[in-house]
MIKE-594743 format. One record per residue (C-alpha): residue in three letters; x, y, z. Coordinates in steps of 0.1 Angstrom, whole numbers, padded with zeros to 4 digits, always signed. Layout:
AlaXYZ ...
***
This chain:
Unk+0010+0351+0167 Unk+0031+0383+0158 Unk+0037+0386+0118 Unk+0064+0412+0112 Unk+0069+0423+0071 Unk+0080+0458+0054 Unk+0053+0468+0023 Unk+0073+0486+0001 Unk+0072+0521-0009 Unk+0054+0534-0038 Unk+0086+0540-0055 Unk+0101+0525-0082 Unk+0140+0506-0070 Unk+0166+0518-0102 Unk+0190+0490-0095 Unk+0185+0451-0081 Unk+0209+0462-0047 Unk+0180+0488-0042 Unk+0158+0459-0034 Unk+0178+0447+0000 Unk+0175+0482+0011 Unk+0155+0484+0042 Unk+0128+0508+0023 Unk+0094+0504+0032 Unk+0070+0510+0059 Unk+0071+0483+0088 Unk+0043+0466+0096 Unk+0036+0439+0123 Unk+0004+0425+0133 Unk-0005+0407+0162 Unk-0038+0378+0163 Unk-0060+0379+0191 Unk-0047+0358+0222 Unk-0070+0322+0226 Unk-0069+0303+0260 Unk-0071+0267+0258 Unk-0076+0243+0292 Unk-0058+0213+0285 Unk-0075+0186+0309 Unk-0052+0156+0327 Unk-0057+0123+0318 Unk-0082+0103+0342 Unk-0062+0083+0364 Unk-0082+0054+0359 Unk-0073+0049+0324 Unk-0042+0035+0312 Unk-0020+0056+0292 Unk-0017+0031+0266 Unk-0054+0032+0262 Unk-0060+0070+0264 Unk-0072+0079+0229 Unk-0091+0112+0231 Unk-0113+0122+0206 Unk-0145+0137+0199 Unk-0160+0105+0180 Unk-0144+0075+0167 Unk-0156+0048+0143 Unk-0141+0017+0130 Unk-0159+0001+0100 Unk-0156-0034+0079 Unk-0162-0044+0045 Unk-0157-0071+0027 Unk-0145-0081-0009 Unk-0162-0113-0011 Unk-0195-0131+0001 Unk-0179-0143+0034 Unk-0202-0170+0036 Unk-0191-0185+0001 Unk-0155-0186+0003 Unk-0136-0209-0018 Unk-0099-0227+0002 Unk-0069-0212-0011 Unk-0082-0182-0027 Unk-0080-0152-0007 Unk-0107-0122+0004 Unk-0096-0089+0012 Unk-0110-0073+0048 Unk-0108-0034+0049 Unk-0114-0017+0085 Unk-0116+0020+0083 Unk-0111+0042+0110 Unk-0127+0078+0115 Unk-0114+0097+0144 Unk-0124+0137+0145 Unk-0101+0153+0169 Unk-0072+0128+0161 Unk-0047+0129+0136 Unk-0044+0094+0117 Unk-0008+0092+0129 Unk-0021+0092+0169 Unk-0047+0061+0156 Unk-0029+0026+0175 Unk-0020+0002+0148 Unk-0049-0031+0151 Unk-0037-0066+0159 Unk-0049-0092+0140 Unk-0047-0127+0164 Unk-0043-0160+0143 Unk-0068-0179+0133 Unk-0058-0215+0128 Unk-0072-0225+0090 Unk-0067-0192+0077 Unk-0037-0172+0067 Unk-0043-0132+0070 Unk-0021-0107+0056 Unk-0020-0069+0064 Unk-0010-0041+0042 Unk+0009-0009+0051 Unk-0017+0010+0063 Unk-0032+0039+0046 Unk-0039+0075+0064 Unk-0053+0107+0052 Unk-0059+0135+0076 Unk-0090+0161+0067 Unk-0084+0192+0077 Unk-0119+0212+0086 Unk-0125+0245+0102 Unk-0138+0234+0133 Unk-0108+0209+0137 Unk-0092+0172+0119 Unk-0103+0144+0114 Unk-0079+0114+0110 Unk-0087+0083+0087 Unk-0067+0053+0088 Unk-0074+0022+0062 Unk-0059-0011+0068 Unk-0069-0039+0042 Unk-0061-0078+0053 Unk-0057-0105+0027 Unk-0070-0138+0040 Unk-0069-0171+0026 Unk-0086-0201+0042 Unk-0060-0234+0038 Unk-0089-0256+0041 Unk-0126-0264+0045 Unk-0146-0251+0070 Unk-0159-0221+0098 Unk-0132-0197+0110 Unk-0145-0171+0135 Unk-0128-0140+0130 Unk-0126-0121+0167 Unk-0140-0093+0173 Unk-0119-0055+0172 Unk-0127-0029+0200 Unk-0111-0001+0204 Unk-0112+0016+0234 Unk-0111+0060+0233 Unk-0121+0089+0254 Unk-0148+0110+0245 Unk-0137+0146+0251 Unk-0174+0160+0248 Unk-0190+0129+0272 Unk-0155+0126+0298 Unk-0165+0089+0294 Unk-0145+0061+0281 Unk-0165+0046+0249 Unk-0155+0014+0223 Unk-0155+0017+0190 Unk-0163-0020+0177 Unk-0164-0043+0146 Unk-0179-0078+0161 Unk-0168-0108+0151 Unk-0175-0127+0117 Unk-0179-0163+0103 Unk-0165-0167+0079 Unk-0172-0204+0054 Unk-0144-0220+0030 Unk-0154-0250+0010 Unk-0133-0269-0014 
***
């Protein structure tokens, strides 16, 4: 990276056109040159699953006691998704399949990117609102999401497994 300024003189300008004047010493530095290797992706992964990172997470939480739900009134579901090496943007967005008896609704999802000194880590937050429309056991599927570790050069899973969830009433 080449930075390229002029540091004024230690005189005084007597009028504001003095100021555009090209007066001043010139000064350019220059950082020290980095080489990076940028490795191909391994041809026997998929592009659409290539996901590199240096570690990935994906955790649930839950707003209720899934065990005790009531029909009609809903419980919020909040994965979180840690990825350092990946900006929250490159995260895929998570499909939620239907589950007959239940009704599940997604919000927008929320990202924040945390910028470190050895790197970033991206977090995204998606909450689900899910109402059971009547009695019973709904088994929510499990989520695995499939990523590259760039420190192993072996394909991991980061996984939330499924859940029961009971509605009575």
């Amino acid at each position: 990276i080449v930075f390229e300024g002029r540091v004024p003189s230690g005189r005084r300008s007597s009028s504001l056109f003095d100021q555009f004047m090209q007066s001043g010493t010139l000064k350019r530095l220059r950082s020290k040159s980095i080489s990076v290797t940028v490795k191909p992706r391994p041809a026997n992964v998929a592009a659409d699953k290539w996901l590199p990172a240096e570690n990935l997470t994906i955790e649930e939480d839950w707003s209720e006691d899934i065990a005790q739900l009531r029909t009609g009134e809903p419980v919020t579901r909040t994965l979180t998704i840690n990825a350092t090496g990946l900006t929250a943007e490159q995260l895929n967005e998570i499909e939620f399949p239907d589950i007959d008896g239940v009704k599940q609704y997604p919000d927008k999802a929320v990202t924040e990117n945390q910028r470190e000194r050895d790197g970033i880590t991206g977090i995204k937050q998606i909450k689900v609102a899910m109402i059971p429309t009547q009695a019973g056991r709904y088994t929510v599927p499990e989520i695995r999401i499939p990523w590259w570790n760039t420190r192993s050069g072996k394909q991991e899973f980061a996984t939330v497994p499924e859940s029961v969830i009971e509605a009575t009433g």
